[in-house]
N, C-alpha and C positions, 0 to 999 in steps of 0.2 A: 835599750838599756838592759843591762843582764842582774841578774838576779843581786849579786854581794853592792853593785853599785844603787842598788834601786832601794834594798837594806841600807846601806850606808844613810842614802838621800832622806829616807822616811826618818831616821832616827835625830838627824842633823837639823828636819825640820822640823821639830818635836812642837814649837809652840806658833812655825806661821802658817797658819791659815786662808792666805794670799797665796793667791797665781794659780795655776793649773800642774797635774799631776797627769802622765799620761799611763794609759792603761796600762803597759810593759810596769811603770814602777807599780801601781796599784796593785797589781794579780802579783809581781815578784814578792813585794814585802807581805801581803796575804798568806803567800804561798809558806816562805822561811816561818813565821810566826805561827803557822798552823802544823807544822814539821816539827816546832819546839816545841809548840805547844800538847804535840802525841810523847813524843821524848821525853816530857815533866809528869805527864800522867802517866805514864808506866813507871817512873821514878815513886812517884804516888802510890801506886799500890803494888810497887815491889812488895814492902813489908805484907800484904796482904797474900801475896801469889807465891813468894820463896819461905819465908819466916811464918806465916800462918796466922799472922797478929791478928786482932781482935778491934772491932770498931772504936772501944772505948781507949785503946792504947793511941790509935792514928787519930783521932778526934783532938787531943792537944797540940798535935805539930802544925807549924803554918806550913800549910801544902804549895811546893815551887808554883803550882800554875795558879794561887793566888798572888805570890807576887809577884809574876808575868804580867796579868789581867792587869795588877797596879801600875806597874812600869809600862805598859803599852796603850795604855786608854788612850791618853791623848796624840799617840802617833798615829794611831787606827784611828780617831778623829780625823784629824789635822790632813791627813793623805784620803779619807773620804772627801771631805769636805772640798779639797783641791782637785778629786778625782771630778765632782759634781760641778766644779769650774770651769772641767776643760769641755763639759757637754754644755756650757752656757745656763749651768742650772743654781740657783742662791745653796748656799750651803746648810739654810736649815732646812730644806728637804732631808735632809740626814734625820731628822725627827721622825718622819714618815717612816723610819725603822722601829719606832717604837712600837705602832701598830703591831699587832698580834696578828701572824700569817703574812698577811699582803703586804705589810710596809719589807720585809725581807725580800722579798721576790722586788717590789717595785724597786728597792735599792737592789739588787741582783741586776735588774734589767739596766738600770742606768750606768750602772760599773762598766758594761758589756757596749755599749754605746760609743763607736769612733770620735774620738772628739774632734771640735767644730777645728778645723782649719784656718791656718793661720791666725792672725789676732783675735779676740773678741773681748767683752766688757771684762773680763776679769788677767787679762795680762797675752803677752805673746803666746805660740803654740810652744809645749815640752818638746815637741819633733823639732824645733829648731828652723828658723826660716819659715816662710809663710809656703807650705806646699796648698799644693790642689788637690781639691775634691777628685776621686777618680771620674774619669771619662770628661772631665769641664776642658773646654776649647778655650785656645787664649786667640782674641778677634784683633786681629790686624789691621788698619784700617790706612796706614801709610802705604802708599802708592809703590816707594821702594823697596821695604821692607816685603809686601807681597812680592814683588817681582825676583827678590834676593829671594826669597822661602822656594818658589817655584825651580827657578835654577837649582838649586840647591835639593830639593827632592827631585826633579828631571834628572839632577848627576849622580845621585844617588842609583834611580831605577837603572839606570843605562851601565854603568859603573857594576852593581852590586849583584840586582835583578835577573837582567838580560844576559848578563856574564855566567852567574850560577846555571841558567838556564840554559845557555849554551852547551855547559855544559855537562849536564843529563842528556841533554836531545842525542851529545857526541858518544858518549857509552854506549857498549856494543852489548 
């Protein structure tokens, strides 16, 4: 999922909290919100760094990145909470942020976390289609379908293999 669709997705979901969110949109919408959110504080203390204003002068305006924080509470919710979905985890683990230190990092480590593959208790995979774990073997156990697989990798090596191989041995 690339970054403007992942934006899109979080802002679209603003109020469900159902399904899974996969890491691509989690860390995209993170990422654009944390880019605005440098862009609104320099806006912030323009007046302080070109104009020279004074605390008491900035102290009455409502500052952009409070009303960022407002307008994006609940999508920074709503796409944690789904993010916690796709690793099989209840959504108020998101409380465990509240913790002072460690509840950050544990939610840091969950973020980071591949989520579970193909379906689970909270809805289908965001990848789409039920993939596999890396390295999981699919067990055949039909008589023909082995003997079609066999063929089919034996025409492979001979075909593909022994042909490339051929031709290295013939280079001079």
């Amino acid at each position: 999922m690339g970054p403007v669709k992942a934006f899109v997705t979080c802002l679209l979901k603003y109020f469900d909290f159902n399904g899974r969110a996969s890491r691509a949109e989690y860390w995209w919408f993170m990422l654009i919100l944390m880019l605005i959110h440098i862009v609104l504080l320099g806006i912030n203390l323009g007046p302080f760094l070109i104009e020279d204003g004074t605390v008491e002068e900035a102290s009455d305006a409502v500052y952009p990145t409070q009303i960022l924080y407002l307008l994006t509470f609940l999508p920074i919710l709503s796409v944690t909470v789904r993010r916690l979905h796709d690793i099989d985890k209840s959504g108020w683990w998101w409380f465990v942020g509240l913790v002072p230190f460690i509840g950050f990092i544990i939610l840091l480590i969950f973020s980071l976390i591949p989520g579970d593959s193909g379906r689970n208790r909270y809805g289908p995979s965001p990848y789409g289609g039920d993939r596999k774990p890396y390295g999981e073997q699919i067990l055949v156990t039909d008589p023909e379908q082995v003997k079609a697989h066999k063929e089919q990798v034996g025409s492979y090596y001979k075909n593909v293999v022994l042909k490339s191989q051929k031709e290295i041995d013939e280079e001079p």
